[in-house]
PASEBA-1860 file (N, C-alpha, C; in nm, 3 decimals):
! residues 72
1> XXXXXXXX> -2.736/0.385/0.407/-2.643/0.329/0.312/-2.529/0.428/0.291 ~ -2.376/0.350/0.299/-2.276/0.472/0.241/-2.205/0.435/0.138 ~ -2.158/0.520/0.103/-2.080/0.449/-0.019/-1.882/0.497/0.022 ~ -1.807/0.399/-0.008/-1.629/0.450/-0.028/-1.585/0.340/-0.075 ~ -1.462/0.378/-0.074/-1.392/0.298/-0.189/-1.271/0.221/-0.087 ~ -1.217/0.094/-0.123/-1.106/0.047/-0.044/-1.002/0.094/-0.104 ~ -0.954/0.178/0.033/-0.817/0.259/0.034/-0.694/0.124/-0.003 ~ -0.695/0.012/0.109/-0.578/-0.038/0.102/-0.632/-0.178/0.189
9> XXXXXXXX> -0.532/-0.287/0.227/-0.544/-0.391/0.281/-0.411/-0.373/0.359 ~ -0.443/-0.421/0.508/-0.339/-0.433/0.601/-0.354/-0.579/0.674 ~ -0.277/-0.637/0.617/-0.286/-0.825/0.691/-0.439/-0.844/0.679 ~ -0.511/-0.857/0.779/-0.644/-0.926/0.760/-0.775/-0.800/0.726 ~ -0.708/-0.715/0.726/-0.840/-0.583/0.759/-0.824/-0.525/0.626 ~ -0.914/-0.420/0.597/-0.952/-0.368/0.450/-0.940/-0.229/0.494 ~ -0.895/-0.129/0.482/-0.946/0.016/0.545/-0.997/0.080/0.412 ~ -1.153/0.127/0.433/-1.237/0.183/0.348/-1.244/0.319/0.385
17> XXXXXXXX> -1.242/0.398/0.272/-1.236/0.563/0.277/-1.392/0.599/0.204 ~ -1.454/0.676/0.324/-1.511/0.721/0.316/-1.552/0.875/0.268 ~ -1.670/0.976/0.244/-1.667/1.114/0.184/-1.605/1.212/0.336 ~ -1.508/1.294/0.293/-1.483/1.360/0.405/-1.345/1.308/0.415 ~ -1.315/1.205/0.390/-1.178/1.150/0.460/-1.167/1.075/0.576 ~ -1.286/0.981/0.593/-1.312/0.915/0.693/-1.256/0.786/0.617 ~ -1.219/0.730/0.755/-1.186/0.554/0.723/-1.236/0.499/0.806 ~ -1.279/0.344/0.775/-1.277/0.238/0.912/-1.225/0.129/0.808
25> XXXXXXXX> -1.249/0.085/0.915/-1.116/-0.047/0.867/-1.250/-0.190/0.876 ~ -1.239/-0.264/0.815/-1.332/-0.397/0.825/-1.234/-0.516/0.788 ~ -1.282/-0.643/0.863/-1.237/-0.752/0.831/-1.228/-0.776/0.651 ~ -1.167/-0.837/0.644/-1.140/-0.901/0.473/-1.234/-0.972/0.439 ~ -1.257/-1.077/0.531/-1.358/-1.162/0.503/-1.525/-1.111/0.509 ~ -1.502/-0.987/0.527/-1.669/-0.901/0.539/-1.707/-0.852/0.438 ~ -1.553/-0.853/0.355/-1.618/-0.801/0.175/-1.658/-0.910/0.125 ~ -1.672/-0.902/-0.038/-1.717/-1.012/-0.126/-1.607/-0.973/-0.241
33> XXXXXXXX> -1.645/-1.143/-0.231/-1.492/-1.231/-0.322/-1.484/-1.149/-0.421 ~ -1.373/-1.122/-0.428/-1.243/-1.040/-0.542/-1.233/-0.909/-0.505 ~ -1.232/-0.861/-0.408/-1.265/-0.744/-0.362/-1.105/-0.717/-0.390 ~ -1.083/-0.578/-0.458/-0.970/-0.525/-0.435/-0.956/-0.400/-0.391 ~ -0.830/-0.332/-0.374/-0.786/-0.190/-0.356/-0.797/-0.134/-0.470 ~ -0.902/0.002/-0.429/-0.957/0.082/-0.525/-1.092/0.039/-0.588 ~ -1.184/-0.077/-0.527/-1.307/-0.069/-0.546/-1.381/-0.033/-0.491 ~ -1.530/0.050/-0.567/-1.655/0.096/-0.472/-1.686/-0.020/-0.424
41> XXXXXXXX> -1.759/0.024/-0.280/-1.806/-0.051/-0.199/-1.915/0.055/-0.112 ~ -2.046/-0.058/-0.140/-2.152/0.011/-0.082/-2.189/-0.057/0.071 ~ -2.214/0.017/0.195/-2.255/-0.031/0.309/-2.372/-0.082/0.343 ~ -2.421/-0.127/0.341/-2.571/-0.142/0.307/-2.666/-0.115/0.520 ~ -2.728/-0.076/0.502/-2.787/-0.016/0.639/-2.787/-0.154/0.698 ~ -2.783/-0.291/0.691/-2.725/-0.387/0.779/-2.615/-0.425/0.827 ~ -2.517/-0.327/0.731/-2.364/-0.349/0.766/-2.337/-0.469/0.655 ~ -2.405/-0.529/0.581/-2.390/-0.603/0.463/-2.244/-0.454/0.346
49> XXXXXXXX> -2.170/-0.548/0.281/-2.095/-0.458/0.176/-2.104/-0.594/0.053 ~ -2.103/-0.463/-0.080/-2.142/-0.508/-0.155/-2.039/-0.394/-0.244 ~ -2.050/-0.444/-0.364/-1.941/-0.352/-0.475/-2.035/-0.308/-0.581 ~ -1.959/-0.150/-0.605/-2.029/-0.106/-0.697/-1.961/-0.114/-0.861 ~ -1.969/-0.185/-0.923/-1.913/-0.172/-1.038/-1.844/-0.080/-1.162 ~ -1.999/-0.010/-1.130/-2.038/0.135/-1.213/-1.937/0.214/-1.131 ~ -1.961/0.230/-1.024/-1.884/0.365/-0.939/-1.726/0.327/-0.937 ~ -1.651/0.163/-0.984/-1.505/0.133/-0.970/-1.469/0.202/-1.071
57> XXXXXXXX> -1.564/0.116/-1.191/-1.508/0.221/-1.350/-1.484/0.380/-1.381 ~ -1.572/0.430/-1.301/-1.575/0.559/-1.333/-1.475/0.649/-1.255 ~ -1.459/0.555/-1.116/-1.318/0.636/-1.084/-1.155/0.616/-1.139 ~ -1.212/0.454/-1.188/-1.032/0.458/-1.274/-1.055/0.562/-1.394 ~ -1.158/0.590/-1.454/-1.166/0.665/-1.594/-1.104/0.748/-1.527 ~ -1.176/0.819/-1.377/-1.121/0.950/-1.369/-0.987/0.963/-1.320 ~ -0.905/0.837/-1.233/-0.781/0.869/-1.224/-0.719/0.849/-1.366 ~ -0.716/0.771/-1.454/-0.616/0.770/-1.616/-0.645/0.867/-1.687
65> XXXXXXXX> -0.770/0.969/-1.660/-0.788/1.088/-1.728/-0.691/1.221/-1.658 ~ -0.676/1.191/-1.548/-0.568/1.298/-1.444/-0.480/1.206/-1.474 ~ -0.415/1.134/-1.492/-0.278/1.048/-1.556/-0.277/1.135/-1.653 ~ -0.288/1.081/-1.738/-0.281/1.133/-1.877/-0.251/1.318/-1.905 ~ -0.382/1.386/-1.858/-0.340/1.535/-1.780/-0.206/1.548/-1.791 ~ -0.146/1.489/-1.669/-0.005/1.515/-1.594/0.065/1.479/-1.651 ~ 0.100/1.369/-1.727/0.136/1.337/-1.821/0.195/1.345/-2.024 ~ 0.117/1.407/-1.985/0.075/1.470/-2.131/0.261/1.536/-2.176
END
């Protein structure tokens, strides 16, 4: 199982960032419905993806908490 987050969407493909700075890219239609840029997404050892909820929230906390930081 891995876990990354969707970097971005290019026409039909999703490119997911992985730990390290790895990407691959997957069809659109291989995620699940409402999938956006900037959600966790878990791989599941069948190649099944699935979203992590817990892990989306906690990285927007942590980017509006470095907002805010810089901001300040």
């Amino acid at each position: 199982m891995e876990r990354g987050f969707i970097d971005r969407f290019e026409g039909e493909l999703a490119v997911i960032e992985f730990e390290g700075g790895q990407f691959r890219e997957v069809r659109r239609d291989e995620l699940p419905a409402g999938a956006s840029a900037g959600d966790a997404v878990i791989v599941q050892n069948d190649g099944r993806l699935s979203l992590d909820p817990e892990a989306t929230a906690a990285r927007k906390r942590e980017v509006q908490r470095l907002m805010d930081e810089l901001f300040e």
